[in-house]
Structures are given as C-alpha cells and as structure tokens.
C-alpha positions as CSV (number, residue, x, y, z in Angstrom):
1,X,0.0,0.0,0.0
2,X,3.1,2.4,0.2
3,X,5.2,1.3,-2.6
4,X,6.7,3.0,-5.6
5,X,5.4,3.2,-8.8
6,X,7.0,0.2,-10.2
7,X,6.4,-1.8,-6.9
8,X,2.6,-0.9,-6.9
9,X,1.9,-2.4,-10.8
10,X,4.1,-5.3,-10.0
11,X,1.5,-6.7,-7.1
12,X,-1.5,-5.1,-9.1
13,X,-0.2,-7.4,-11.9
14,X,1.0,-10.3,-9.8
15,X,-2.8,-10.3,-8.4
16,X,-4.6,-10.4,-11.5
17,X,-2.3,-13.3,-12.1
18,X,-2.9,-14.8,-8.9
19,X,-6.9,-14.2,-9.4
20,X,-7.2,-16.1,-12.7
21,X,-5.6,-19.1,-11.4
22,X,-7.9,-19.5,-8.4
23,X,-10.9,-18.9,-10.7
24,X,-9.2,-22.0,-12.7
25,X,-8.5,-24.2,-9.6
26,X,-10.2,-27.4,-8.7
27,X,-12.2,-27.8,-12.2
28,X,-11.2,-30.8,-14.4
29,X,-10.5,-30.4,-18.5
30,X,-14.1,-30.5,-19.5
31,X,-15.0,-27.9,-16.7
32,X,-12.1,-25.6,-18.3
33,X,-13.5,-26.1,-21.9
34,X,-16.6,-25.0,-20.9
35,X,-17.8,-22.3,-23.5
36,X,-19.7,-19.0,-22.4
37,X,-22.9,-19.1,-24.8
38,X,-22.4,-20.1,-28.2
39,X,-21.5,-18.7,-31.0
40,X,-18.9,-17.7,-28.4
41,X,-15.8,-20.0,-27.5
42,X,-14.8,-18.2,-24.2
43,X,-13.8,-20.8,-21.8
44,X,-11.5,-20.6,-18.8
45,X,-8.8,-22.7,-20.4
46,X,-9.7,-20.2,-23.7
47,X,-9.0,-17.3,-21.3
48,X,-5.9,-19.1,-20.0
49,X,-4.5,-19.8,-23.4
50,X,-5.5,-16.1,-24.4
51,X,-3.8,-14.5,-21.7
52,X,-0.1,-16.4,-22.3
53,X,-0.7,-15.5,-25.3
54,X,-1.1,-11.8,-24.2
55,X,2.5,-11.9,-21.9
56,X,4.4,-12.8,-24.6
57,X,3.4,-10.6,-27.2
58,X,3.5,-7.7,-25.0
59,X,6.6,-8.8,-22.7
60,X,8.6,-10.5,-24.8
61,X,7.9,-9.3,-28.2
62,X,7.6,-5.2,-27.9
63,X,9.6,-5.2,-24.8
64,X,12.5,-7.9,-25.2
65,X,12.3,-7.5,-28.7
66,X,12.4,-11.0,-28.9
67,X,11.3,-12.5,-32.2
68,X,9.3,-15.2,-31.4
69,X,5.8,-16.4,-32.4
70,X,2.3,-16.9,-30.7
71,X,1.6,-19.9,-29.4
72,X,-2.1,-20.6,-30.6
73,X,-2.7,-17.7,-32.8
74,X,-0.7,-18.2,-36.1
75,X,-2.1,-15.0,-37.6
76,X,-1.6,-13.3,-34.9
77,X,-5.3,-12.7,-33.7
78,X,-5.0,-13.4,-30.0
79,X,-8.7,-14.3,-30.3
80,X,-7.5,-17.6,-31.2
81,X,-6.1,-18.7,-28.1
82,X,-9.9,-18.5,-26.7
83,X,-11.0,-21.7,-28.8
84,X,-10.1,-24.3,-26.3
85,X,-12.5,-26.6,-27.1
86,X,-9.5,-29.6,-27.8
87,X,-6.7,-27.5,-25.4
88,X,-4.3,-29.5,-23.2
89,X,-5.2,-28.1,-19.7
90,X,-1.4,-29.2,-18.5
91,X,0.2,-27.5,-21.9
92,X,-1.9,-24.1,-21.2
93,X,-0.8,-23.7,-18.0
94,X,2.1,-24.5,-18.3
95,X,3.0,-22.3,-21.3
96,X,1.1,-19.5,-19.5
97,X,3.1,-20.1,-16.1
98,X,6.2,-19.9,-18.3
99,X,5.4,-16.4,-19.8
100,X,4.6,-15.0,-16.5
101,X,8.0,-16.2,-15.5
102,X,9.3,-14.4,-18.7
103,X,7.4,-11.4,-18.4
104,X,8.9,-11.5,-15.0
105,X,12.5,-11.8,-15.6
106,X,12.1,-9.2,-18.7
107,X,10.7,-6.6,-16.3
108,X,13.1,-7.1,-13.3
109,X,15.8,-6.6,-15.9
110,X,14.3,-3.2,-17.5
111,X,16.6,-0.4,-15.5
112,X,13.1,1.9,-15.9
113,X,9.6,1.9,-16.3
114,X,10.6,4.4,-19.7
115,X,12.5,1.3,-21.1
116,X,10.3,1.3,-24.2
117,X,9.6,-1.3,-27.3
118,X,7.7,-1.0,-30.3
119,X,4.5,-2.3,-30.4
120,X,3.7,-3.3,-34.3
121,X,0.0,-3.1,-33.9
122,X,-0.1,0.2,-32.6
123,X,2.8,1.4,-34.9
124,X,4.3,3.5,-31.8
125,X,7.3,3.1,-29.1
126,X,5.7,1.5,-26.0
127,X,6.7,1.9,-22.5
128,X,7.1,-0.9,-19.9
129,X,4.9,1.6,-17.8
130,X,2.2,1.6,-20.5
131,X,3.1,-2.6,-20.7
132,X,2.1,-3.2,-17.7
133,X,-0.9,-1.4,-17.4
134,X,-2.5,-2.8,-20.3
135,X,-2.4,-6.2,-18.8
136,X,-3.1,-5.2,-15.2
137,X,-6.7,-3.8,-17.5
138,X,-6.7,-6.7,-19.6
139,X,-6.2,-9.2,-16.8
140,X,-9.0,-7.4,-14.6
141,X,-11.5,-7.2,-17.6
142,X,-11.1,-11.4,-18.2
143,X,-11.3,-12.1,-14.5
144,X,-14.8,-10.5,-14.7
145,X,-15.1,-13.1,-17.6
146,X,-13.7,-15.7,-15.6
147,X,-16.1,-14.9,-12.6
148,X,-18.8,-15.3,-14.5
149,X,-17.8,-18.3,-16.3
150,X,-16.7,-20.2,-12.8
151,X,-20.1,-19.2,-11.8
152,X,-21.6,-21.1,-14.8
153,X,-19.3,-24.5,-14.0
154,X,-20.0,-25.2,-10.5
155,X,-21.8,-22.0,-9.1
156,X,-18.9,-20.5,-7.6
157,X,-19.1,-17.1,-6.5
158,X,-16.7,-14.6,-5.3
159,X,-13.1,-15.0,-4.3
C-alpha cells in the first residue's frame, strides 16, 4: 500500500495473475473447456490460453524484442487462443506459467519503467509503464469473464 510506482503495478499485476488461477483451480479439462454461450468460445482454459498468449506478445515481443511467435494464434489474432474446445489443460498452463515467468524476468531486468519497445499493432514506441498497465486492464477485464464463467461450471461465486 506504500510502494513506488514500479512496486505498486508489480503486485497489481502479480494479483490479477494470482486471481485467474484461483478462478481456474479445482475444475477438471471439460469444466475448463466449458464455453460461455455459443457462437462464443470463451472458456476458462480459452482465457488461459489467451492470456499467455497476451504476456508474450506484449513482454517478450515489444519489450525484449524477442522475435518469437504466438503460441495458438498463427495469424496473430490473439482471439484464437480463446478456442479451447480440444486445449491441453497441462500445456496451457504451463506455457502460460512460463510467460509469466518471462514477463517476470524481462521486467526485473528493465533499469526503468521508460525502457520502451515497439508495439507493431499500434505502430508507436511503448513503455514498460504503458506494458504493464495494459495487462493489469486486460487481466482485470477477463477475470470479470472468468467470474462469471466459474459461476456457470459449478456455481462458484466470489473470491
């Protein structure tokens, strides 16, 4: 509650993190896969997926620079990564634990919150700053997904 700047979106970011996986926990594969409402293929394992998905690209692609590819979303459409219907539970998590871990590493190492990348999609210089905002908001806007969709598996509500 007293931190600095960079100390105060770390735990922000580190609890979204932390919120996603206990609205995962305790559900099998099929409880995962469960989809929204059709047409729509939002799942929990689909929001899992999506949001690995989202680390890397923003973490290690605009600010490592690193040239490496999506995971699920060839075109680069993270919208993809949501279609879980035959997902691995075991390979999303674990490629979405890994680029926490990565996102991790790549931000303890940035001297700054100006270090900055370039983010093709926006066609603009990025800062970590902005980085991690964006997926503190787009972390908090899919747990409100994820409540909702735990709420629809097995009726749980809440924390």
């Amino acid at each position: 509650m007293t931190g600095g700047e960079r100390e105060t979106l770390r735990a922000y970011l580190d609890f979204h993190r932390a919120t996603l996986a206990m609205k995962c926990s305790g559900l099998t594969e099929e409880e995962l896969r469960e989809r929204s409402m059709p047409p729509s293929t939002l799942s929990l394992l689909g929001l899992v997926r999506h949001m690995a998905e989202v680390e890397r690209a923003w973490f290690r692609r605009v600010i490592a620079g690193e040239d490496v590819p999506l995971v699920w979303s060839a075109d680069g459409d993270y919208q993809e990564a949501y279609d879980a219907r035959s997902a691995s539970a075991p390979e999303a998590f674990a490629a979405w634990r890994s680029e926490v871990e990565h996102a991790r590493r790549v931000e303890r190492a940035a001297p700054s919150l100006e270090v900055t990348g370039h983010q093709p999609r926006w066609g603009t210089d990025v800062s970590l700053r902005l980085v991690m905002l964006h997926l503190i908001h787009e972390y908090a806007r899919h747990n409100g997904h994820a409540d909702f969709l735990r709420e629809g598996v097995d009726g749980t509500v809440g924390a």
